[in-house]
C-alpha positions as CSV (number, residue, x, y, z in Angstrom):
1,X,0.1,-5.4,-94.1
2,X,-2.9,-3.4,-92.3
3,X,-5.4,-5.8,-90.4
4,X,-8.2,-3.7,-89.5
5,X,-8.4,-4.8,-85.9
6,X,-6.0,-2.2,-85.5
7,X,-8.4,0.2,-86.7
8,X,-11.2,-1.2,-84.2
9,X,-13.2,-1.9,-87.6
10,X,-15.6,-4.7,-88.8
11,X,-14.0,-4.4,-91.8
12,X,-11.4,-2.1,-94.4
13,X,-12.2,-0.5,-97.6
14,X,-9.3,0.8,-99.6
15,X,-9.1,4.2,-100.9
16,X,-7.2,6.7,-102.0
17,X,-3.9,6.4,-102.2
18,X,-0.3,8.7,-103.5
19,X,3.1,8.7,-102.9
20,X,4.5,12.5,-102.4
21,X,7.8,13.9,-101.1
22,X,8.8,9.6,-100.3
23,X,5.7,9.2,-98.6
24,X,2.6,7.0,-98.9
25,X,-0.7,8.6,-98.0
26,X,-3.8,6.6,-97.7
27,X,-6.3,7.0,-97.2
28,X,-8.8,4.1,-95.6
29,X,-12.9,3.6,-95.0
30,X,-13.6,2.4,-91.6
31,X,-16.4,0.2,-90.8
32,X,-18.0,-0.8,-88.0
33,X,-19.7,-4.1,-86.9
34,X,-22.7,-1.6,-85.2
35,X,-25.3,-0.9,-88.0
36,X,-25.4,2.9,-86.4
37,X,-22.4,3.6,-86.3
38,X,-21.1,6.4,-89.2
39,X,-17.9,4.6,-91.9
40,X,-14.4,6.5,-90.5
41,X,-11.9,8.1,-93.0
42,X,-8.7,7.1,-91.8
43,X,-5.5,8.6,-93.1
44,X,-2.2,6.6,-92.9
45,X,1.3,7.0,-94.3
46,X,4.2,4.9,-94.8
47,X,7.4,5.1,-96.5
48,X,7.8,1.0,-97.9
49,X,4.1,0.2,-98.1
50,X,4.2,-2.3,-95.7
51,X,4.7,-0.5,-92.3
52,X,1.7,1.7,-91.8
53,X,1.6,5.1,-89.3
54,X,-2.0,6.0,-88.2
55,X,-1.9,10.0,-88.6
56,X,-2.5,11.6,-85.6
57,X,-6.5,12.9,-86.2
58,X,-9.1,11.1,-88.5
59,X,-9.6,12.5,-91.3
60,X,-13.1,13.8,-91.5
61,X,-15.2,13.8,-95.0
62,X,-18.6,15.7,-94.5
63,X,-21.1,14.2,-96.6
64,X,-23.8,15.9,-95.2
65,X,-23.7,19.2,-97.1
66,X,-23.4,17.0,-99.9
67,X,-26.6,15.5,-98.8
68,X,-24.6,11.6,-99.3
69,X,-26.8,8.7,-98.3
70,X,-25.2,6.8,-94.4
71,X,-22.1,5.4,-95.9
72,X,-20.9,9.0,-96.6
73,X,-17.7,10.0,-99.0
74,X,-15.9,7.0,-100.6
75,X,-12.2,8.7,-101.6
76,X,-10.5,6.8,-104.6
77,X,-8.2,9.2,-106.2
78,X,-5.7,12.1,-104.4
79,X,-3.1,14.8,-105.6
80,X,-1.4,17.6,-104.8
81,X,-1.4,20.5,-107.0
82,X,1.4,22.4,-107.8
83,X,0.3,25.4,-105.5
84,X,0.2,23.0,-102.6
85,X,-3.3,22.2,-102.3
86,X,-4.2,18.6,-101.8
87,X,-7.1,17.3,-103.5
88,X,-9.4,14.1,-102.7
89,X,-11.7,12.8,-105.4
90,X,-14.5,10.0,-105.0
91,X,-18.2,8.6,-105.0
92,X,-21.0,8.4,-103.1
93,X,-25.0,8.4,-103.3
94,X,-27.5,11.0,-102.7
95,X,-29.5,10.1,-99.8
96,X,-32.7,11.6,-101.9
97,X,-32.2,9.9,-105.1
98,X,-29.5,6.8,-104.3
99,X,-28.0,8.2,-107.4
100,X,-23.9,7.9,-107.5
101,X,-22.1,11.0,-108.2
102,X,-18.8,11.8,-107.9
103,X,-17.4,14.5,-105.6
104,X,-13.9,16.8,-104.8
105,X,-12.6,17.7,-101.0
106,X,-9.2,20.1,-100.8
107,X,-7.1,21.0,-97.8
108,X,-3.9,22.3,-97.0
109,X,-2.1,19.3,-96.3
110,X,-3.1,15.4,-96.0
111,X,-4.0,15.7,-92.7
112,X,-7.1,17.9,-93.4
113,X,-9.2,19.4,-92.3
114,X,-10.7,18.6,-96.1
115,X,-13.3,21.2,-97.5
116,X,-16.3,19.0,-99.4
117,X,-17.2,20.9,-102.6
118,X,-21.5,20.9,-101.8
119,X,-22.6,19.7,-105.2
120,X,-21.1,17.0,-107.2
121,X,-18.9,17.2,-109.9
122,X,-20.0,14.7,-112.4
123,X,-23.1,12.9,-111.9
124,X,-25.7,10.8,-113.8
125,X,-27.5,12.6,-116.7
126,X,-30.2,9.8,-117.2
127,X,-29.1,9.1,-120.9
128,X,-25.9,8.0,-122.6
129,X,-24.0,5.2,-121.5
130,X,-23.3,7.0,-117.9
131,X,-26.9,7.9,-117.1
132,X,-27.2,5.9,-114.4
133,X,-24.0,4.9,-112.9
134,X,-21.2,7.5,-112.5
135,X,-18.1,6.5,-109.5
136,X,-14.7,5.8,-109.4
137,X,-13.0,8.6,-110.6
138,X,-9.3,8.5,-110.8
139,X,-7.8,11.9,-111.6
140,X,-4.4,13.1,-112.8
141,X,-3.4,16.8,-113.3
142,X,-2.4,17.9,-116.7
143,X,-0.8,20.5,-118.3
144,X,-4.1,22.6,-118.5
145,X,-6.2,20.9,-115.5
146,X,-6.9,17.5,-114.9
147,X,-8.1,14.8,-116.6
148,X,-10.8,12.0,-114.9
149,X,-11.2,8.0,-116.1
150,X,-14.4,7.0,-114.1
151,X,-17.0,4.0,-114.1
152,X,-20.4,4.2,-115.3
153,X,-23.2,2.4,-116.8
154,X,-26.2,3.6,-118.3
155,X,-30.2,2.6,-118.1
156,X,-30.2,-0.1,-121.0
157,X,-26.8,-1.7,-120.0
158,X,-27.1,-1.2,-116.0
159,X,-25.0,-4.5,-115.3
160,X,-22.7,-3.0,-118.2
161,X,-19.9,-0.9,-116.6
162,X,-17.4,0.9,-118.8
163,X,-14.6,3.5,-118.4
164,X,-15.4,7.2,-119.6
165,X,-13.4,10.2,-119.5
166,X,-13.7,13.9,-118.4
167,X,-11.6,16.8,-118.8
168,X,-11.4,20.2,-116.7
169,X,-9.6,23.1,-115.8
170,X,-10.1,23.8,-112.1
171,X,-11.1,20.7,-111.0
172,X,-15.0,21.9,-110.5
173,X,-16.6,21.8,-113.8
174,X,-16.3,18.8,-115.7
175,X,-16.5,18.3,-119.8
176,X,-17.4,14.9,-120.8
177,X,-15.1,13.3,-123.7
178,X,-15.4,10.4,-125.9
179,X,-13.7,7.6,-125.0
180,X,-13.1,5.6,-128.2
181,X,-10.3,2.9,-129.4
182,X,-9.9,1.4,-132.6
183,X,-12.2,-2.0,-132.8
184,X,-14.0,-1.2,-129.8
185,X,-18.0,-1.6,-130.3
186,X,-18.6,2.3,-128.5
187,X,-17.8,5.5,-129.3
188,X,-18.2,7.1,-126.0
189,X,-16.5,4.9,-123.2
190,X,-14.5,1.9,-122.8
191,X,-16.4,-1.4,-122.8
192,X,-15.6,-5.3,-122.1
193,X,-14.4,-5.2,-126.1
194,X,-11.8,-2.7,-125.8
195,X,-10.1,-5.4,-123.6
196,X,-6.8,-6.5,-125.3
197,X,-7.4,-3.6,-128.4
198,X,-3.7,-2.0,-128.7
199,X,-4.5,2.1,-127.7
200,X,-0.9,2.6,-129.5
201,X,-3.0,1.4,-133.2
């Protein structure tokens, strides 16, 4: 469907992705085959999923104020808010701590140009069952904000990745919430045992 020849890259990482108004936005990290060279955010759009249009500037993610390690932003979740603004969520590490935090861009439209919020919006705490691990958010607006599933995994279980939720109301500040299904062995997130638990009991 998208060979990443086409994209003069070593090689494609998915990202975000939202369908709006008919149209598919995606958004795709390019990277190269040259150690030195910077990952690309490239923005596509299609109307079937299969036949892809290149948009007609890259769209440019600016770890740098974020102070993000080489590989830069890594978008995983978008939408549009009912003003208009378009939002980008996703992770990345700090180039001081390799510690993986999660981050917000907006713009006016998908094609950018995307404003990097400088400090990150969830990030490791050092204890709990997300201390050391926090990425992947997916968000979805809700009646009162938005509400954020993400990955994480803490210092005693770092090869144990669960699914935590945050809540907030601009977007910016984010309020940890537990996470919790009937017969599941943790109160806080969602763990290899809440795997084929009924949410609806």
């Amino acid at each position: 469907v998208l060979d990443h020849q086409r994209l003069d890259a070593a090689y494609l990482l998915p990202g975000a992705a939202i369908e709006h108004e008919g149209v598919i936005h995606l958004w795709v990290v390019a990277f190269s085959a040259e150690a030195d060279t910077a990952p690309r955010h490239v923005h596509l759009t299609s109307v079937d999923g299969r036949d892809w249009n290149e948009a007609a500037s890259e769209t440019v993610l600016d770890g740098g104020a974020l102070g993000l390690d080489e590989t830069g932003a890594i978008p995983s979740s978008a939408l549009v808010d009912r003003d208009g603004t378009w939002r980008l969520f996703g992770g990345g590490r700090l180039a001081a701590s390799d510690a993986p935090v999660i981050w917000t861009a907006t713009a006016s439209s998908a094609d950018g140009p995307w404003t990097l919020v400088d400090e990150p919006i969830l990030q490791p705490t050092g204890d709990g069952w997300d201390g050391l691990v926090t990425d992947h958010p997916t968000v979805v607006p809700t009646d009162n904000g938005y509400l954020m599933a993400y990955g994480g995994a803490g210092v005693p279980d770092r090869n144990r990745n669960r699914i935590g939720f945050a809540r907030s109301g601009d977007g910016l500040r984010w309020e940890r919430m537990p996470a919790s299904l009937p017969g599941a062995d943790d109160d806080h997130a969602l763990g290899p045992s809440a795997c084929g638990i009924d949410a609806r009991s």
